[in-house]
PyMOL Python script that loads the backbone (N, CA, C, O; Angstrom):
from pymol import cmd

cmd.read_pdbstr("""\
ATOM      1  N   UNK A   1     -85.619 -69.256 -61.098  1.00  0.00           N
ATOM      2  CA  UNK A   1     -86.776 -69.116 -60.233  1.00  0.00           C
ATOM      3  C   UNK A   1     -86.335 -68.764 -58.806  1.00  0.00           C
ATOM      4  O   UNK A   1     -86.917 -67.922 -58.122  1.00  0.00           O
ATOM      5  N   UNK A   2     -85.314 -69.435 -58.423  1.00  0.00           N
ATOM      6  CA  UNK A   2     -84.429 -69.119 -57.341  1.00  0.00           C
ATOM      7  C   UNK A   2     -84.436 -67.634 -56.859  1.00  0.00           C
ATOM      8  O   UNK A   2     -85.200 -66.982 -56.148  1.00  0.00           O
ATOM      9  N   UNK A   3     -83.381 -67.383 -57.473  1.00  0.00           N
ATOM     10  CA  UNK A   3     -82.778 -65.811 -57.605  1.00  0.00           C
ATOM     11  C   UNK A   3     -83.709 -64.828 -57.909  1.00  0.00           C
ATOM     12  O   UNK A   3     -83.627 -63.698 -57.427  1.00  0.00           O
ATOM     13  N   UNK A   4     -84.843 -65.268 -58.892  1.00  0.00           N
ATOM     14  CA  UNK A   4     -86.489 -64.368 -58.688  1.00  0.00           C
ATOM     15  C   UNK A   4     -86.959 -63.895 -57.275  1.00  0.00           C
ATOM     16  O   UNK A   4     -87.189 -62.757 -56.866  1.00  0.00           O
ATOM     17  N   UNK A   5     -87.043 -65.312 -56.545  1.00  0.00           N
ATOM     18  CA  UNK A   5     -87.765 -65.560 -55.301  1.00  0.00           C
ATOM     19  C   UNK A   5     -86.869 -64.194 -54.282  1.00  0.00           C
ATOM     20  O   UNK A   5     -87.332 -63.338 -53.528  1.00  0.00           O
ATOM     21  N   UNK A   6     -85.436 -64.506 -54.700  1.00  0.00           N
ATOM     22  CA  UNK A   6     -84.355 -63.911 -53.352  1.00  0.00           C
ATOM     23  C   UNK A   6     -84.298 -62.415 -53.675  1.00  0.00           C
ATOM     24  O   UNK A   6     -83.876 -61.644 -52.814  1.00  0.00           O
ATOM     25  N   UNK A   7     -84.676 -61.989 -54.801  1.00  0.00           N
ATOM     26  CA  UNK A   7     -84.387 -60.581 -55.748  1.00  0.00           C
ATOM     27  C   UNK A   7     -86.035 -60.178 -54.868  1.00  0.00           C
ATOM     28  O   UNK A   7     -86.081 -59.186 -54.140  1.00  0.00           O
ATOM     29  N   UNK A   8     -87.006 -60.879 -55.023  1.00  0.00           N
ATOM     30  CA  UNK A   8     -88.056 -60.712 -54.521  1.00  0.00           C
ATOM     31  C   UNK A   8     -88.355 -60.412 -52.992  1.00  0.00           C
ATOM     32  O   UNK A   8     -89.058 -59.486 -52.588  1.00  0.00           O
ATOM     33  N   UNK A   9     -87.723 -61.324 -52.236  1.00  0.00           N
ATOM     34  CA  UNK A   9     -87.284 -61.104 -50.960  1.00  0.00           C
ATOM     35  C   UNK A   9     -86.963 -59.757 -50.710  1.00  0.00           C
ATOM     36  O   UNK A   9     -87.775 -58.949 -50.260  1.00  0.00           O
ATOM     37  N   UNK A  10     -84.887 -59.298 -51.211  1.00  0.00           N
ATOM     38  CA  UNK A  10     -84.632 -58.529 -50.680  1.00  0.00           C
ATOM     39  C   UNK A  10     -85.320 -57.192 -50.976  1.00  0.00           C
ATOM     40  O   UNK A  10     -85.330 -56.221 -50.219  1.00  0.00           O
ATOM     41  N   UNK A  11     -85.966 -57.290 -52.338  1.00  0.00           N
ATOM     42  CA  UNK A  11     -87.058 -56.127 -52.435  1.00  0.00           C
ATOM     43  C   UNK A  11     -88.377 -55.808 -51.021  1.00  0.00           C
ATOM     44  O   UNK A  11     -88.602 -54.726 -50.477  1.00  0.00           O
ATOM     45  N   UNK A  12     -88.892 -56.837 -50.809  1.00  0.00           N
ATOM     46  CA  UNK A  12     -90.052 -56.691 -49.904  1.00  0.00           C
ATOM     47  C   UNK A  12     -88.890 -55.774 -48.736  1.00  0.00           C
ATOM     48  O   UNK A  12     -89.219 -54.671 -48.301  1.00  0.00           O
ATOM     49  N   UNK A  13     -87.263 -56.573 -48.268  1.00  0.00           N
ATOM     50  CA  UNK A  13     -87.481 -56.361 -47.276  1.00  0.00           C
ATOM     51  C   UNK A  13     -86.743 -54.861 -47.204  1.00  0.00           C
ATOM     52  O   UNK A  13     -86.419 -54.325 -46.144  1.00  0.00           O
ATOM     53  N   UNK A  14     -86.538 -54.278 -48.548  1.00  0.00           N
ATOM     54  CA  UNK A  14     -86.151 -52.732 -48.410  1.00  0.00           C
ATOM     55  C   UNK A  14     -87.016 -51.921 -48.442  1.00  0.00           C
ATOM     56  O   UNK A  14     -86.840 -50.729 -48.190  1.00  0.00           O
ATOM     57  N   UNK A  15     -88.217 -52.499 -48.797  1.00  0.00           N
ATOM     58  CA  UNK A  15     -89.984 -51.714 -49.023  1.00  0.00           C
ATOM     59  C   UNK A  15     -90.382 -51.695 -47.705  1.00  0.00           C
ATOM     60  O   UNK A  15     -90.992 -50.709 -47.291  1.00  0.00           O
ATOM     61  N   UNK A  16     -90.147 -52.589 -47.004  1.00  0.00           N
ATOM     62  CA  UNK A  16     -90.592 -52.210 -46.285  1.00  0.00           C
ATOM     63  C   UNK A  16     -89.504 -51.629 -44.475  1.00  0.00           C
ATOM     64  O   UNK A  16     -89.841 -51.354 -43.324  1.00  0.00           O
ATOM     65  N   UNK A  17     -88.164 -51.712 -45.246  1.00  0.00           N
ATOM     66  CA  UNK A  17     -87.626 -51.058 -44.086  1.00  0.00           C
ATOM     67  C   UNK A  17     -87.657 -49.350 -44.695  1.00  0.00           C
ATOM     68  O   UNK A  17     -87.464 -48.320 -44.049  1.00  0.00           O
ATOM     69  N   UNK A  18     -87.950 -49.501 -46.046  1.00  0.00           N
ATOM     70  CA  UNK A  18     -88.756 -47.361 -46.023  1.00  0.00           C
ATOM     71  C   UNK A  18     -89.706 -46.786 -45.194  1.00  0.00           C
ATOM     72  O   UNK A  18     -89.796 -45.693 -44.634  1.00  0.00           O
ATOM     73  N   UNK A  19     -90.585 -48.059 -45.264  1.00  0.00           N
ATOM     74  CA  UNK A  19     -91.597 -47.550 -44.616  1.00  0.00           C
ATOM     75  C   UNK A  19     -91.611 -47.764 -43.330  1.00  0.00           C
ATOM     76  O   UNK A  19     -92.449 -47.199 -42.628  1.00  0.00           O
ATOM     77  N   UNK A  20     -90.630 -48.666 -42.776  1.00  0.00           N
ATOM     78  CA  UNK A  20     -90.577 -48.363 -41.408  1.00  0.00           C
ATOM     79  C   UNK A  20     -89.804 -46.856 -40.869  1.00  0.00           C
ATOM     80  O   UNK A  20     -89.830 -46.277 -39.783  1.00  0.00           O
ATOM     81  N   UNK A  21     -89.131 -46.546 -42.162  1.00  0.00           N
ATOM     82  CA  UNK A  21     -88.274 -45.391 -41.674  1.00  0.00           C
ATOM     83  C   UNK A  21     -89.164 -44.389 -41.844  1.00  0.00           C
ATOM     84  O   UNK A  21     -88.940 -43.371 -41.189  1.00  0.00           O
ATOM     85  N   UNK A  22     -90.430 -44.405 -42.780  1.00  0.00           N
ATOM     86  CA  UNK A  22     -91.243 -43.855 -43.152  1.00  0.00           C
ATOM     87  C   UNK A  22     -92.088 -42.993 -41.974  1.00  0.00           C
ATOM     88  O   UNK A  22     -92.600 -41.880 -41.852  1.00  0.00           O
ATOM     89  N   UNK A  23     -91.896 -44.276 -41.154  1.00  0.00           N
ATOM     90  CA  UNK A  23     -93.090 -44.395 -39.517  1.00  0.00           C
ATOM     91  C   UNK A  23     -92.493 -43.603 -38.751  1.00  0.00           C
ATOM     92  O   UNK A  23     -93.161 -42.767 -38.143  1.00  0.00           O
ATOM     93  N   UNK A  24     -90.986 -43.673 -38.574  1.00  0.00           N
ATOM     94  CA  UNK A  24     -90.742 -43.637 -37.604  1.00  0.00           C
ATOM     95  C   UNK A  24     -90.361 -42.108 -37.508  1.00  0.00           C
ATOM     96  O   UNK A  24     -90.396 -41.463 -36.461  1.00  0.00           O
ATOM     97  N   UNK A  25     -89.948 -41.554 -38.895  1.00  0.00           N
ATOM     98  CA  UNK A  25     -89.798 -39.974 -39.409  1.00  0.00           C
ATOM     99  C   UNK A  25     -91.100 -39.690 -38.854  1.00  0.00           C
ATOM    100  O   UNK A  25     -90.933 -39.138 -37.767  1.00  0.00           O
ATOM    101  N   UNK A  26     -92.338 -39.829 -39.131  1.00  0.00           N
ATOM    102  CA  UNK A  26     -93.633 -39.236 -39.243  1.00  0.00           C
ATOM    103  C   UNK A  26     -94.073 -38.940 -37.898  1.00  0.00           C
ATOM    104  O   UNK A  26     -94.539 -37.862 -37.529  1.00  0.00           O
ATOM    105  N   UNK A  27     -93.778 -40.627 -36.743  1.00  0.00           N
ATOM    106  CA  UNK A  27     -93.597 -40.312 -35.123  1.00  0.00           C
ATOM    107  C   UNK A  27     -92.959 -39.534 -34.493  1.00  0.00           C
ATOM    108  O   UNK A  27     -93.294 -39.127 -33.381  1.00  0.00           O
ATOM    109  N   UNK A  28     -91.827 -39.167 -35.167  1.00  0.00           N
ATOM    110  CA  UNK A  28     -90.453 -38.260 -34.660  1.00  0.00           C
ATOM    111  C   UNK A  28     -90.758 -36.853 -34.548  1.00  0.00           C
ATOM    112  O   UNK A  28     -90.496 -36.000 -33.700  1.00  0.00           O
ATOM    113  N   UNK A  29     -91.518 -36.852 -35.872  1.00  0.00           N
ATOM    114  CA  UNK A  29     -92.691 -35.378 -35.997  1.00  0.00           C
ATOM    115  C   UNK A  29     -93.751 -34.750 -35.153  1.00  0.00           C
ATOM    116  O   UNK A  29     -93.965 -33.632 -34.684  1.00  0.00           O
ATOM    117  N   UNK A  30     -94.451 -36.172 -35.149  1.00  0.00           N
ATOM    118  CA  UNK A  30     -95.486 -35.955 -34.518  1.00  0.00           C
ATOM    119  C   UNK A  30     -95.019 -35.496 -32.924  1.00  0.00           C
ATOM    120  O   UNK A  30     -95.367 -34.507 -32.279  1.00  0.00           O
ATOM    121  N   UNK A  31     -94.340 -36.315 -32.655  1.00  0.00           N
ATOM    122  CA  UNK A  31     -93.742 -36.119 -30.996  1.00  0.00           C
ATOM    123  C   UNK A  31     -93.601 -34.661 -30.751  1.00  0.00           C
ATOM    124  O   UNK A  31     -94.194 -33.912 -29.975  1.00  0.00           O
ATOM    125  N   UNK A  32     -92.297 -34.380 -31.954  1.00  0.00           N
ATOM    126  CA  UNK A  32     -91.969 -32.994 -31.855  1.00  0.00           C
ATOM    127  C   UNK A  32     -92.940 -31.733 -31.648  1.00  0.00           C
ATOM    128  O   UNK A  32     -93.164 -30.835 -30.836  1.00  0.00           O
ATOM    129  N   UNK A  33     -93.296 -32.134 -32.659  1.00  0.00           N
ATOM    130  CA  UNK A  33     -95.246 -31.097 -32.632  1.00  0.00           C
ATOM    131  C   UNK A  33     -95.642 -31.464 -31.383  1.00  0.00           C
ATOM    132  O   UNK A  33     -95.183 -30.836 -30.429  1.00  0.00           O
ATOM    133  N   UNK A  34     -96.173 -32.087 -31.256  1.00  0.00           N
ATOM    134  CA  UNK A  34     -97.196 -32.537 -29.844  1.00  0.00           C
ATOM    135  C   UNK A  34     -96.139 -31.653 -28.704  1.00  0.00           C
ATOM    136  O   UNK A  34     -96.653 -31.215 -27.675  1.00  0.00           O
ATOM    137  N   UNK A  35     -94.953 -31.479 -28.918  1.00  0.00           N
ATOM    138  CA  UNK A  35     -94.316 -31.110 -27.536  1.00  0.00           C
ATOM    139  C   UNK A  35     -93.999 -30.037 -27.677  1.00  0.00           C
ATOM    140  O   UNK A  35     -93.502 -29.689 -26.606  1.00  0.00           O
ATOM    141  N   UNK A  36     -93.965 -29.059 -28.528  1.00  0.00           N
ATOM    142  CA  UNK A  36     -93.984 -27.815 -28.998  1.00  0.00           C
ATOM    143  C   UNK A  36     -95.418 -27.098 -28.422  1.00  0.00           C
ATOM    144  O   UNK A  36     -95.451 -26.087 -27.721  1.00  0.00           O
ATOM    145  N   UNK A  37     -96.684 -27.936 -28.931  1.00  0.00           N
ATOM    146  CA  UNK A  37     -97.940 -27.379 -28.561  1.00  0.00           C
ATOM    147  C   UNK A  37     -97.677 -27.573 -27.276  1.00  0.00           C
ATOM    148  O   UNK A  37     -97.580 -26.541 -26.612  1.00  0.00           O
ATOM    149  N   UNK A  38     -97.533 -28.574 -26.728  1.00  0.00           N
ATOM    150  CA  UNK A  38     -98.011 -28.402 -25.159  1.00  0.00           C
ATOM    151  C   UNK A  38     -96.828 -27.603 -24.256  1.00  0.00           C
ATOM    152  O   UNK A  38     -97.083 -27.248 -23.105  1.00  0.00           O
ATOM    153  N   UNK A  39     -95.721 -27.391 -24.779  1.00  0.00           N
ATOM    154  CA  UNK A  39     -95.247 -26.197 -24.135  1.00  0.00           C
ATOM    155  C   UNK A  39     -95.505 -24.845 -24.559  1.00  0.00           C
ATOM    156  O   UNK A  39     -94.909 -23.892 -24.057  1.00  0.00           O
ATOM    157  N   UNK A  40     -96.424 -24.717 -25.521  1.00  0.00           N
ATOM    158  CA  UNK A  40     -96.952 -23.385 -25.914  1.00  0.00           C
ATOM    159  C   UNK A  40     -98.315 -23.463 -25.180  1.00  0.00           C
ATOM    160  O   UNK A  40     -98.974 -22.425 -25.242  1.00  0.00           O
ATOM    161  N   UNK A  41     -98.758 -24.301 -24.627  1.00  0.00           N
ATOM    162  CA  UNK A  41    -100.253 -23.900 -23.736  1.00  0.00           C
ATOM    163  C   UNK A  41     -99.720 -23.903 -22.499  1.00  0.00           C
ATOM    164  O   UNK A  41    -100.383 -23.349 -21.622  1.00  0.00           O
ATOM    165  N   UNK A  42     -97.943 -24.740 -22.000  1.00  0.00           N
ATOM    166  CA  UNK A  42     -97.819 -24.541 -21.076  1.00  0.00           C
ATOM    167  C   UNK A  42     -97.765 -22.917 -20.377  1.00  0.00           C
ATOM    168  O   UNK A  42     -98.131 -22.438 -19.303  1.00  0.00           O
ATOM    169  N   UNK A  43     -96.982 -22.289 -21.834  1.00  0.00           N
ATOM    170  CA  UNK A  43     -96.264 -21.234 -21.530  1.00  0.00           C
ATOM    171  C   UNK A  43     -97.331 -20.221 -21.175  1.00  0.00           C
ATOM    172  O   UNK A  43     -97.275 -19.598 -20.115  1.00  0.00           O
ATOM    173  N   UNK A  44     -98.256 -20.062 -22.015  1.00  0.00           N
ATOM    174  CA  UNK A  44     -99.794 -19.456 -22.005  1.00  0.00           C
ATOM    175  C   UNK A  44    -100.276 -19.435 -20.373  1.00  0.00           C
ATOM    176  O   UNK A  44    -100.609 -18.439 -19.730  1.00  0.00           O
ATOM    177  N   UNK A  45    -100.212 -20.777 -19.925  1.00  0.00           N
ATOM    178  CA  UNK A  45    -101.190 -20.648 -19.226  1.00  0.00           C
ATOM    179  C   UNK A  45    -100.293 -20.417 -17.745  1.00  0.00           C
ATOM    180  O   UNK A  45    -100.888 -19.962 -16.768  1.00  0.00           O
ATOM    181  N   UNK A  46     -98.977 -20.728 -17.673  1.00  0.00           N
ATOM    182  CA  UNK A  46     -98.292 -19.393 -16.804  1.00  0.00           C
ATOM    183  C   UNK A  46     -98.134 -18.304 -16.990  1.00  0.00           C
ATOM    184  O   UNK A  46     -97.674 -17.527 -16.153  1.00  0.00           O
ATOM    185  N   UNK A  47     -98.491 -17.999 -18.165  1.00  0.00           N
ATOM    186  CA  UNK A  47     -98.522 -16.234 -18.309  1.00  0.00           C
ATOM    187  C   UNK A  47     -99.903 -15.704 -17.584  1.00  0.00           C
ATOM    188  O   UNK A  47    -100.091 -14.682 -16.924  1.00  0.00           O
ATOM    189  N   UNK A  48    -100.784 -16.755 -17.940  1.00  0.00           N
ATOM    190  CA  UNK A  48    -102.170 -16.509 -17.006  1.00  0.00           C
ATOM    191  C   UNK A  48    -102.144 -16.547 -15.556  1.00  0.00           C
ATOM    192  O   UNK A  48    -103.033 -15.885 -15.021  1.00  0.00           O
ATOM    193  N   UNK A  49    -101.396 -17.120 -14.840  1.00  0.00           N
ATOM    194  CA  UNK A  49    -101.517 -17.731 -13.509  1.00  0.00           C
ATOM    195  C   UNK A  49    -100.140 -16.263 -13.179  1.00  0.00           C
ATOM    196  O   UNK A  49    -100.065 -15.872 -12.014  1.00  0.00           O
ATOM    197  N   UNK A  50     -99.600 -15.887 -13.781  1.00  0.00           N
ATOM    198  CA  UNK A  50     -98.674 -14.766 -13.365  1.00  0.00           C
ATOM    199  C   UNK A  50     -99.441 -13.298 -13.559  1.00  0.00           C
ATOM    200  O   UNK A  50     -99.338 -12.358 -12.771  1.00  0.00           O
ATOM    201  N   UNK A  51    -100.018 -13.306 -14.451  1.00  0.00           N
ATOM    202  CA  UNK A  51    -100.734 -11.753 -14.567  1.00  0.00           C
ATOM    203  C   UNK A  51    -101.624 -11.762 -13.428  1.00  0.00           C
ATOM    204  O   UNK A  51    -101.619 -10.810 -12.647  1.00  0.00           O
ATOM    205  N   UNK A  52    -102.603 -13.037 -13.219  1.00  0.00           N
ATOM    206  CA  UNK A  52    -103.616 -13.565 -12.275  1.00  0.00           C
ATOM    207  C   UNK A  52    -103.035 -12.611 -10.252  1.00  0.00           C
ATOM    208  O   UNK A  52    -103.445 -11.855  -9.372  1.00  0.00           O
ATOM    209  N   UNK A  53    -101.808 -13.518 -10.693  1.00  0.00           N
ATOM    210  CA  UNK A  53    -100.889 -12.947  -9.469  1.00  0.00           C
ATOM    211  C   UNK A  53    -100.712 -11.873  -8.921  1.00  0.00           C
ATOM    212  O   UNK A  53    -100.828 -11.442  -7.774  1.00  0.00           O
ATOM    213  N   UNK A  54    -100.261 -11.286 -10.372  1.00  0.00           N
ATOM    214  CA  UNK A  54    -100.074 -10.168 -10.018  1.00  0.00           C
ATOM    215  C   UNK A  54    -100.838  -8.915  -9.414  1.00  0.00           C
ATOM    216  O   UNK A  54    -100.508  -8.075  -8.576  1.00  0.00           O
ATOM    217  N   UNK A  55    -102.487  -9.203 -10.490  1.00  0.00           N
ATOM    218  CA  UNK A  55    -103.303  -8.483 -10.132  1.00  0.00           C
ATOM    219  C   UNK A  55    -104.019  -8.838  -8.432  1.00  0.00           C
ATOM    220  O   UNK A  55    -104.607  -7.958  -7.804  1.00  0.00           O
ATOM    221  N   UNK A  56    -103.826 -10.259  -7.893  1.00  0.00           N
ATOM    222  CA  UNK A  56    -104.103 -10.574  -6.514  1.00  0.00           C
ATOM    223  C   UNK A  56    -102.693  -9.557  -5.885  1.00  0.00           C
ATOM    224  O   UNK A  56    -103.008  -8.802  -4.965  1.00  0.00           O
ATOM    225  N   UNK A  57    -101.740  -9.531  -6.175  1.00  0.00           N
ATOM    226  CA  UNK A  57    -100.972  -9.017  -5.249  1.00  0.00           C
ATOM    227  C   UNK A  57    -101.072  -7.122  -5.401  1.00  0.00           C
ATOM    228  O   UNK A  57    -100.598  -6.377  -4.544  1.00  0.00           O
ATOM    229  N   UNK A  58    -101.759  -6.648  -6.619  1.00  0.00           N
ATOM    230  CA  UNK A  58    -101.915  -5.477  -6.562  1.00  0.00           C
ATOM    231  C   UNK A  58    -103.178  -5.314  -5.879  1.00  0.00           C
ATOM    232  O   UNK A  58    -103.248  -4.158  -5.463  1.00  0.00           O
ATOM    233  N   UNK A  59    -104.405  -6.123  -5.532  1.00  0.00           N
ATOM    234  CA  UNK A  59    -105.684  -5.949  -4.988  1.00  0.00           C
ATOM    235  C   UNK A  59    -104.715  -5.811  -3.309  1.00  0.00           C
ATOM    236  O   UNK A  59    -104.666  -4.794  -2.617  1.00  0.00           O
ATOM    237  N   UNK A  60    -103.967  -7.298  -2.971  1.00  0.00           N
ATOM    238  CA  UNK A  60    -103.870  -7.101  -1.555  1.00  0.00           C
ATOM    239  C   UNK A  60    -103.191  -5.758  -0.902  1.00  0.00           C
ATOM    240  O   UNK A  60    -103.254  -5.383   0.269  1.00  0.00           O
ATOM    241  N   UNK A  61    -102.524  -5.151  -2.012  1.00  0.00           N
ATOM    242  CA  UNK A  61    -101.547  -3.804  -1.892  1.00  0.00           C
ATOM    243  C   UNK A  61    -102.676  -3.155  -1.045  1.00  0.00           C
ATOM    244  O   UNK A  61    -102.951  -3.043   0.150  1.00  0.00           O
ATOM    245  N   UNK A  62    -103.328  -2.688  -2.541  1.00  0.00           N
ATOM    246  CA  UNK A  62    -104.906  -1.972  -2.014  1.00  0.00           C
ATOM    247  C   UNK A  62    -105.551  -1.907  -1.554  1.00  0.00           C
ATOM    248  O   UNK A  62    -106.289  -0.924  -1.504  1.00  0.00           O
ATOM    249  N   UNK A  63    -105.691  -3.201  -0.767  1.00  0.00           N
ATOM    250  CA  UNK A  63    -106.330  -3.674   0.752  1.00  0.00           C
ATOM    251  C   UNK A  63    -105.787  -3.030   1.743  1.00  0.00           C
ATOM    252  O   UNK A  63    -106.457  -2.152   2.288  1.00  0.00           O
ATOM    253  N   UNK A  64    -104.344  -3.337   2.243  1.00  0.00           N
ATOM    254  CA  UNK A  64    -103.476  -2.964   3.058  1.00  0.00           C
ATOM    255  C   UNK A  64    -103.787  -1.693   3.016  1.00  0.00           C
ATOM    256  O   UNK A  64    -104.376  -1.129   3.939  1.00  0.00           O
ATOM    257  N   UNK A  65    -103.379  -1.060   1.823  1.00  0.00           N
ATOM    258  CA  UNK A  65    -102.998   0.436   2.317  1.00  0.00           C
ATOM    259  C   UNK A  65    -104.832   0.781   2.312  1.00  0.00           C
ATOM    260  O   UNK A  65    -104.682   1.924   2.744  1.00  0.00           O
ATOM    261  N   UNK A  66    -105.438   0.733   2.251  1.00  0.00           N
ATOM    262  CA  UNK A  66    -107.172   1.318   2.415  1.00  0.00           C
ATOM    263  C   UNK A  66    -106.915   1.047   4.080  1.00  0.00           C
ATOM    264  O   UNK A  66    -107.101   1.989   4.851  1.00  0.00           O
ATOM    265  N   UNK A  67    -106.393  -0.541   4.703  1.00  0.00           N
ATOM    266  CA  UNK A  67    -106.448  -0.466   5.909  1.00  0.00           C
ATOM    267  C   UNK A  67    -105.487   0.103   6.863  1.00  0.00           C
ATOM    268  O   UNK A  67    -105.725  -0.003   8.066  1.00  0.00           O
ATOM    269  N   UNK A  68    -104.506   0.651   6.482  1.00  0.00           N
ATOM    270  CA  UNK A  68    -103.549   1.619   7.054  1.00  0.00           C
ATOM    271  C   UNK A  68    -104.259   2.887   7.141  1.00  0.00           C
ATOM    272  O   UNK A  68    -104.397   3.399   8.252  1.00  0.00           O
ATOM    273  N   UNK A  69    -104.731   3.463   6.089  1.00  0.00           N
ATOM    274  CA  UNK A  69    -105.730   4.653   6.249  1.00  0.00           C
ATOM    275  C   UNK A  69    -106.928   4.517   7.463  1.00  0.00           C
ATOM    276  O   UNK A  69    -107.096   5.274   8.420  1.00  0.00           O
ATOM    277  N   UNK A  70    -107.555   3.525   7.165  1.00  0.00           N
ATOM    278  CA  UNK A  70    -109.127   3.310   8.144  1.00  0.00           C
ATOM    279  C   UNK A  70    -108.238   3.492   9.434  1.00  0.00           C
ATOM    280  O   UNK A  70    -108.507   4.490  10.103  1.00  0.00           O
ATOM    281  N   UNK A  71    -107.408   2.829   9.800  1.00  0.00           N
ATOM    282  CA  UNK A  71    -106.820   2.420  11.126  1.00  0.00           C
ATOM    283  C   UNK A  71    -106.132   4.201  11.433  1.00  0.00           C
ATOM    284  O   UNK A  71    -106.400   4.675  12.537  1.00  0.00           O
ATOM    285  N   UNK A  72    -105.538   4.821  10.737  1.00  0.00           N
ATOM    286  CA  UNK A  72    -105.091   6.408  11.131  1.00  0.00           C
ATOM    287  C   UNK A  72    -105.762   7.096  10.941  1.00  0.00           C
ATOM    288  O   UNK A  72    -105.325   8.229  11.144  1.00  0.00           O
ATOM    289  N   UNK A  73    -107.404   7.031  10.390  1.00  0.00           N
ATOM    290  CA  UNK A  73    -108.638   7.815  10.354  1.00  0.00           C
ATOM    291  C   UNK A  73    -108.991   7.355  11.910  1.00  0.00           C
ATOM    292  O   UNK A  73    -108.864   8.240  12.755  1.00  0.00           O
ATOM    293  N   UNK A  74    -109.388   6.153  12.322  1.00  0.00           N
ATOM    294  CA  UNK A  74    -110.480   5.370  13.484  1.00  0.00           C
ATOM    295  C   UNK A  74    -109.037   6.308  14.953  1.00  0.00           C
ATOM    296  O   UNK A  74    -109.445   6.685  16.051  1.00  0.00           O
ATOM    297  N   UNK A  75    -107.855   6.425  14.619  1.00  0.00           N
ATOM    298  CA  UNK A  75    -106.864   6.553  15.501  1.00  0.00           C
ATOM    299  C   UNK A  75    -107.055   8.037  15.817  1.00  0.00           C
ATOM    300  O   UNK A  75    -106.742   8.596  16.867  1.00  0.00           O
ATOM    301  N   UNK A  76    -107.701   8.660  14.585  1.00  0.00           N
ATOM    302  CA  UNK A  76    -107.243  10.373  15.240  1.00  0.00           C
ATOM    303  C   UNK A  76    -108.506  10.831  15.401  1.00  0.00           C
ATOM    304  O   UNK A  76    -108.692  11.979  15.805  1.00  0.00           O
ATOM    305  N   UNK A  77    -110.110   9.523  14.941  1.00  0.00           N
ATOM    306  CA  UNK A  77    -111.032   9.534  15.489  1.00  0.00           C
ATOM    307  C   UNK A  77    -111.022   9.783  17.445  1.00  0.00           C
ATOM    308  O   UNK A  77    -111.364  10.694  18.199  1.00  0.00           O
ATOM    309  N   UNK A  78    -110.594   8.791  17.565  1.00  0.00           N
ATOM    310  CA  UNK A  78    -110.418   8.727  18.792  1.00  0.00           C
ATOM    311  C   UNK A  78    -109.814   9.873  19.625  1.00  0.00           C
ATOM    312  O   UNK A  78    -110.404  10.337  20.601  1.00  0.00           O
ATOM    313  N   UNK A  79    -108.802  10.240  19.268  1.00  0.00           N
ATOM    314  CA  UNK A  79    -108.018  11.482  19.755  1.00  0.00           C
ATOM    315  C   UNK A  79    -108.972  12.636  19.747  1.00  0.00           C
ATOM    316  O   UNK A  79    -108.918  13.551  20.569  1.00  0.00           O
ATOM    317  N   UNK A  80    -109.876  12.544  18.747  1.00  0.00           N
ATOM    318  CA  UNK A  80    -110.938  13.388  18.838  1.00  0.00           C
ATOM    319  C   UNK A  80    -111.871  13.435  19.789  1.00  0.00           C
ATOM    320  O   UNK A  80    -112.135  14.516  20.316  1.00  0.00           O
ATOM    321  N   UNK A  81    -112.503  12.302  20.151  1.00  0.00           N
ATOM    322  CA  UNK A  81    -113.244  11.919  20.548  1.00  0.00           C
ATOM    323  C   UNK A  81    -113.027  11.935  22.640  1.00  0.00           C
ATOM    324  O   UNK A  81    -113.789  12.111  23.591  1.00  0.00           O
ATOM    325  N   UNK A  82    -111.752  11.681  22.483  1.00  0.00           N
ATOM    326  CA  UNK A  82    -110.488  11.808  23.986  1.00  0.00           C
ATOM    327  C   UNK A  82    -110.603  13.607  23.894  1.00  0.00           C
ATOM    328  O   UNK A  82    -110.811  14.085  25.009  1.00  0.00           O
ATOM    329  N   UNK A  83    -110.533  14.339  23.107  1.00  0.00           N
ATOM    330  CA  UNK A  83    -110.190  15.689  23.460  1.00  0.00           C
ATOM    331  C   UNK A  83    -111.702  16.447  23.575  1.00  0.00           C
ATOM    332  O   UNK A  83    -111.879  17.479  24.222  1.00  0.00           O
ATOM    333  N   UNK A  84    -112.543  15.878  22.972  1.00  0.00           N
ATOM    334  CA  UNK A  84    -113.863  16.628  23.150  1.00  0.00           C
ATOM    335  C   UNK A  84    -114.150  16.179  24.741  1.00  0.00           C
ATOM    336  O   UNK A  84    -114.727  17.128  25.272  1.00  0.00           O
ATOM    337  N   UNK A  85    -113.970  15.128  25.662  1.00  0.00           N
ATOM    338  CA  UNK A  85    -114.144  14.088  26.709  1.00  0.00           C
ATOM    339  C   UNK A  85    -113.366  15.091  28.042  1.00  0.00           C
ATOM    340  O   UNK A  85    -113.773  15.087  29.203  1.00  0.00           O
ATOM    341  N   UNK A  86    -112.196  15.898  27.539  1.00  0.00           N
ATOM    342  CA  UNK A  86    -111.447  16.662  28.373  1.00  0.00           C
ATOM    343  C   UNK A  86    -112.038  17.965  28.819  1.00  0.00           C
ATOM    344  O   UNK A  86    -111.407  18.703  29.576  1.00  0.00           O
TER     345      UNK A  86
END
""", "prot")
cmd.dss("prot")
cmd.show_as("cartoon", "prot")
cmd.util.cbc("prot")
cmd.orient("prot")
């Protein structure tokens, strides 16, 4: 009855160190996944914030140079405007 009880024992306690290994495989996973996705939305969403960029830094291009033009149009306005005055 003894040796039942202890045979019984060390059974429970290999059943259940599977299933702790069971857990801890399945967490190990899960982690992994979970950190895979969130550096794949990380990666996403700097690809967004860089195209985003880019297109702000191609608008400000286009700003600039529209205002380099206005400013050497308004400049030879003037020169015009000085030579009709003469």
């Amino acid at each position: 009855m003894f040796k039942q009880k202890s045979i019984q024992n060390k059974l429970l306690i290999a059943v259940s160190m599977v299933i702790l290994i069971i857990i801890l495989l399945s967490s190990s996973l899960y982690y992994n996944s979970s950190k895979n996705i969130l550096k794949n939305i990380l990666i996403k969403e700097a690809e967004k914030i860089a195209a985003s960029s880019k297109e702000q830094s191609s608008v400000t291009y286009e700003i600039t140079k529209a205002t380099r033009n206005l400013n050497a149009m308004a400049k030879d306005l003037l020169q015009s405007i000085k030579h009709f005055q003469v």
